[in-house]
N, C-alpha and C positions, 0 to 999 in steps of 0.2 A: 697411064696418068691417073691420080686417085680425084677421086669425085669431093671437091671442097663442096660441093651444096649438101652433103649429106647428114643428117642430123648426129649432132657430137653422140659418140658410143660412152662415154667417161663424164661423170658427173662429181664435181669435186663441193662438197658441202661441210662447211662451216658451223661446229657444232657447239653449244652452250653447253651449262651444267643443268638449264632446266629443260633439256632433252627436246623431245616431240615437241611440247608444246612451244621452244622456243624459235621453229622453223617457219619457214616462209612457205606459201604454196608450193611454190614451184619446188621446194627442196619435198616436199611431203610424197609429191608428187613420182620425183626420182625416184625416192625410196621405197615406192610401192612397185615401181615397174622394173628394178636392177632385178636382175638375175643373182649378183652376189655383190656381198657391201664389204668391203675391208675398211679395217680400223683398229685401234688398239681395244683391250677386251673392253673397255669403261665404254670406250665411244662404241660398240656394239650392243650393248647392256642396255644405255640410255635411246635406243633408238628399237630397242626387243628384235635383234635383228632374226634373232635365231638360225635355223640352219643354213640362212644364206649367208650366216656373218663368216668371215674369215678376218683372224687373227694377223697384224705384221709381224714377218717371219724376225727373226732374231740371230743374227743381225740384223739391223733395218734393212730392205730390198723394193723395189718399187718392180722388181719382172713376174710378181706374182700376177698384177696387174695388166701389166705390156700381156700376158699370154692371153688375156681371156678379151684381147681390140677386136671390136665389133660387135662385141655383147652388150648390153646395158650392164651398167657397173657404176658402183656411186663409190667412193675415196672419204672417208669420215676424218676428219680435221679439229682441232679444236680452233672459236673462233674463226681466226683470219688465213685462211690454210696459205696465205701468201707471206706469213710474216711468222720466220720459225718456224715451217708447219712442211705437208709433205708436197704441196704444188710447188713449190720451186725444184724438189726431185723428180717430181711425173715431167716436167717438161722438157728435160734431157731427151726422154723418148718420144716426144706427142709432138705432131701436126697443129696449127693454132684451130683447123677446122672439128678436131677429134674430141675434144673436149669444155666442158660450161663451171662457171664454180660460182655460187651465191655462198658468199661468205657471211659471217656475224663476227660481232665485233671482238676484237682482239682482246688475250688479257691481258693487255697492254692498257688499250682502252679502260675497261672494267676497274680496274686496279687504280688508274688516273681517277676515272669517277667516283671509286670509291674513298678515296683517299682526299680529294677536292685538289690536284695537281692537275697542272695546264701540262699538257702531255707534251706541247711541241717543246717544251723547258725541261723536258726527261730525257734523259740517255735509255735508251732500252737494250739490252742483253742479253741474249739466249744462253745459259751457263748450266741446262738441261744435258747441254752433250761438247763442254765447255770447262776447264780448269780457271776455278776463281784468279786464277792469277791474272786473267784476261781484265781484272776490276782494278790492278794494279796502276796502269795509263790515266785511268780516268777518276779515279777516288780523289777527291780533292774537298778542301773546304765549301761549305755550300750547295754541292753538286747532288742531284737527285735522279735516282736511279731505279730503275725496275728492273729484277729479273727473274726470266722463268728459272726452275730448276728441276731436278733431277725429279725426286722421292722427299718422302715422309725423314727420312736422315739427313738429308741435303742441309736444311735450315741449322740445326743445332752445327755442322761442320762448317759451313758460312758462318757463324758466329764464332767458331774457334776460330776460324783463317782470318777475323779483319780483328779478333782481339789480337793475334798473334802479328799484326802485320800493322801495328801504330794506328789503329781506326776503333780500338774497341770503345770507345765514345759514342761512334755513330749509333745514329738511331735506324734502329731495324724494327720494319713490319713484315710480318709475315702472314698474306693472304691468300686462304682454302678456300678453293670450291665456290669460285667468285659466281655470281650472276644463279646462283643456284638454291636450294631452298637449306642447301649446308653450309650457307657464306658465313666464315667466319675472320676477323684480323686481329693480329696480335702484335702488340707494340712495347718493344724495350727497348733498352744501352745493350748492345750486340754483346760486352761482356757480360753484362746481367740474365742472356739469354736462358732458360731452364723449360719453355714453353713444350709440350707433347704435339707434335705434329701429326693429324690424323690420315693426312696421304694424301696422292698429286689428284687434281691438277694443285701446286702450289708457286708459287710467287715472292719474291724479296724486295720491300722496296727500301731502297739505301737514303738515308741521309746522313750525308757525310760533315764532320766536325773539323778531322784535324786536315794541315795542310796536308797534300801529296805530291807527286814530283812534277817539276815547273817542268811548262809545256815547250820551252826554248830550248835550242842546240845546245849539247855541251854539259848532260849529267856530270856532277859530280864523279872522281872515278871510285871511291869506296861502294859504288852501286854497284859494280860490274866484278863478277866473279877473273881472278888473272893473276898470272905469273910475273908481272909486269912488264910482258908485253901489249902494251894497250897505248892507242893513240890519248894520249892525253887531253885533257879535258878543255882547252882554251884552243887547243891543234886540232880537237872532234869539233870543236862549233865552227872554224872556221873553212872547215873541210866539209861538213854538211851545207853551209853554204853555197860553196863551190859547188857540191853536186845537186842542189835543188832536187829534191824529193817534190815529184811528184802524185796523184791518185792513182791506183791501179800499175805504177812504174816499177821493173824489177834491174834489180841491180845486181851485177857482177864483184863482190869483194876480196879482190887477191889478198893472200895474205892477212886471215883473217883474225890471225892473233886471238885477241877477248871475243870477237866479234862485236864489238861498242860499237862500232861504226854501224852494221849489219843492224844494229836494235836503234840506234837513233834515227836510220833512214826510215826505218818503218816503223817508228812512233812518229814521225814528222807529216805521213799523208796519208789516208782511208783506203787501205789494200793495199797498202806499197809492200812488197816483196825483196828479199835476198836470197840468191845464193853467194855461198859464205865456203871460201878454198883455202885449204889449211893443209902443212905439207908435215905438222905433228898432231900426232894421235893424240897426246894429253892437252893439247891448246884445242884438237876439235871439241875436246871436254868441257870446255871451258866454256866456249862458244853454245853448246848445247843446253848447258845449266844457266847461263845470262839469257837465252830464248826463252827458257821455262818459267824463268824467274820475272819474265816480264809479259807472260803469257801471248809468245810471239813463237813458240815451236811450230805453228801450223804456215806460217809465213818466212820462216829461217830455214832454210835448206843449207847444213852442213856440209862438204864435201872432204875428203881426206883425197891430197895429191898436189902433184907440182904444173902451175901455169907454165909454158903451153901445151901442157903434153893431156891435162884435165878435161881444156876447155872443148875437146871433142864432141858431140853431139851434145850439147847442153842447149836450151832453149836461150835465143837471141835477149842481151838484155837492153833495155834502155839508158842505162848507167852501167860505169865501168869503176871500179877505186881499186889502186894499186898502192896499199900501204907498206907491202914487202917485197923483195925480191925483184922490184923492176930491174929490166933489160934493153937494152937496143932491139935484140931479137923478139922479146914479149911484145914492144911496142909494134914492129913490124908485121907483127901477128896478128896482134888484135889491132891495126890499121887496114890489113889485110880481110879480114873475116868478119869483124863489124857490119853491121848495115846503116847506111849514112844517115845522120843524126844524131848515133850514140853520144854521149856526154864522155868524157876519161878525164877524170883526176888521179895525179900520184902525188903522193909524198914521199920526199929524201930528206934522210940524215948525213951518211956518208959522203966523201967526196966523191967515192966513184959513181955514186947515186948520182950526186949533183951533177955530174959530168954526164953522165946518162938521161936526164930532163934538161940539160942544157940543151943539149944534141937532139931532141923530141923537140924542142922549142924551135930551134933551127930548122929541123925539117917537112915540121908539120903544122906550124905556126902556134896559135891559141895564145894565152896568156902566161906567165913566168912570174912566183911572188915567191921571197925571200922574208920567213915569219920566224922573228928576231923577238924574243921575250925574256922577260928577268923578273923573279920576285924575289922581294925583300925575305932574309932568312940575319939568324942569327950569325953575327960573327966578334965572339967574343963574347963582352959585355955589350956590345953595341949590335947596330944591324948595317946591315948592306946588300946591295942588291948583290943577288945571284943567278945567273945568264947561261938558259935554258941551252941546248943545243940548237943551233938555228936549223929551221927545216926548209927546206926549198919543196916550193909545190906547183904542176904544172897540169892544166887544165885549158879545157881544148873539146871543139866540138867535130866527129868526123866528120 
């Protein structure tokens, strides 16, 4: 049994740009009795660690660490090592008794106060280790934004990606070396950008001009990369309804066509997840380039193969969408293998479809809706409506 009364070995400190001087006691303190301090070369440099300093290895890795439990050992952070920073990776491994962290304030913070922005009115982003595409979701009229980034290149390539991408109006600041005695900020039209960036630690804070995409179900479909196989755009909002996206919920998407469906569940809720089963290699493509495109590759898990023979060892999901290929047999499968409370919506086109969620309706209850739409199109010189294929959709709670 390990001894929780023993004084934490791991000391995780919070570091500014004006170094020593901008520590607390007790951080001064760590750092005079660690054995050895890890941190990246700057955060070793500002603190004169010298020979005890050790470099993050590259790839980032946090077991350089783990090796040396029960030594004195300090973790060098910038700021708020909890926001962006390496304490949310040390604690994979650590005991809550093994380790202490006085943090400083985040340049999240810094960045707000320098700027005169009420921070709880900012979106913050970590886009350091992050494809701007992730700014895609949230660019919108109004909208104010911080984020960290990579390097001293970072900034000029953020200003080509939000001219290239309908926002080059927005106004970009871009803020060095916050809180230190090399603070400086620079403020243009993102397309105007031409500024010499002199190196990290740096910062972008976004103010956005033009509209960006409405936060309701039901993108438009010229968004979504497809062959046109894609659940269309008034059939994806009323199908995201059906399956209420939840936080932290992952979903199951048979048939995953565009993957539209796959990207509006998880624009709809804060960590919501897909896995996204597609039984054509050029439609997984599809599906890959609409994740990317929306900066949701890290939450879109692609699969290549055919329900039920895929859904072998796949982690249990909380939603279930069956846009293709439903069966009497799929359905008995995944009624079978589910764990009770999953949510399952399908949609059909065909009759043998329809026949097939009629017969799911019958046997397993839930609800049964018949989505009957027509739009006005040209016929002739005149107009008249024109009557979509009707889809039958059947959703149902295990």
């Amino acid at each position: 049994m390990s001894d929780t009364t023993a004084s934490p070995w791991l000391t995780i400190v919070g570091l500014g740009e004006d170094g020593l001087s901008g520590l607390s006691d007790a951080s001064r303190s760590a750092l005079k009795d660690a054995q050895i301090i890890f941190g990246g070369p700057r955060h070793l440099d500002l603190v004169q660690a010298g020979p005890r300093g050790q470099a993050w290895p590259v790839p980032f890795s946090t077991s350089p660490v783990i090796k040396h439990r029960g030594s004195p050992v300090v973790v060098l952070a910038s700021g708020d090592p909890f926001w962006f920073g390496a304490g949310g990776s040390l604690m994979r491994d650590l005991a809550p008794h093994e380790w202490v962290s006085h943090p400083a304030p985040s340049c999240f913070s810094l960045a707000a106060s320098a700027l005169g922005w009420k921070l709880e009115e900012s979106q913050c982003l970590g886009l350091h280790a992050a494809p701007f595409e992730h700014l895609r979701p949230v660019l919108s009229r109004g909208v104010k934004l911080l984020c960290t980034l990579r390097d001293a290149q970072a900034p000029q390539a953020l200003a080509d990606w939000l001219t290239q991408n309908d926002h080059g109006d927005a106004t970009l600041h871009i803020l060095e070396r916050l809180g230190g005695p090399a603070q400086s900020i620079h403020k243009c039209a993102a397309r105007a950008y031409q500024h010499t960036c002199r190196g990290a630690p740096v910062l972008a804070a976004i103010e956005a001009t033009s509209a960006g995409l409405p936060r309701s179900s039901g993108l438009a479909d010229h968004h979504f990369q497809n062959d046109g196989q894609i659940t269309k755009r008034p059939i994806r909002a009323l199908t995201l309804s059906a399956l209420a996206p939840r936080p932290n919920e992952l979903l199951w998407d048979i048939g995953g066509g565009s993957g539209s469906i796959s990207v509006e569940w998880c624009l709809s809720a804060p960590a919501a997840r897909a896995i996204t089963f597609e039984v054509r290699a050029d439609r997984l493509k599809n599906i890959q380039a609409n994740a990317a495109l929306f900066g949701l590759s890290h939450r879109i898990s692609p699969v290549l193969g055919s329900a039920p023979d895929i859904l072998e060892d796949i982690a249990p999901p909380d939603c279930v969408f069956v846009g293709g290929g439903g069966s009497k047999a799929l359905f008995a499968h995944l009624w079978q293998i589910l764990p009770v409370g999953t949510r399952i919506v399908a949609n059909g086109v065909t009759l043998e479809t329809e026949t097939v969620l009629m017969t799911a309706h019958q046997d397993y209850g839930g609800h049964l809706l018949k989505i009957d739409l027509s739009e006005v199109a040209a016929l002739g010189r005149m107009r008249a409506w024109d009557r979509s294929r009707p889809v039958i959709q059947w959703s149902v709670t295990r």
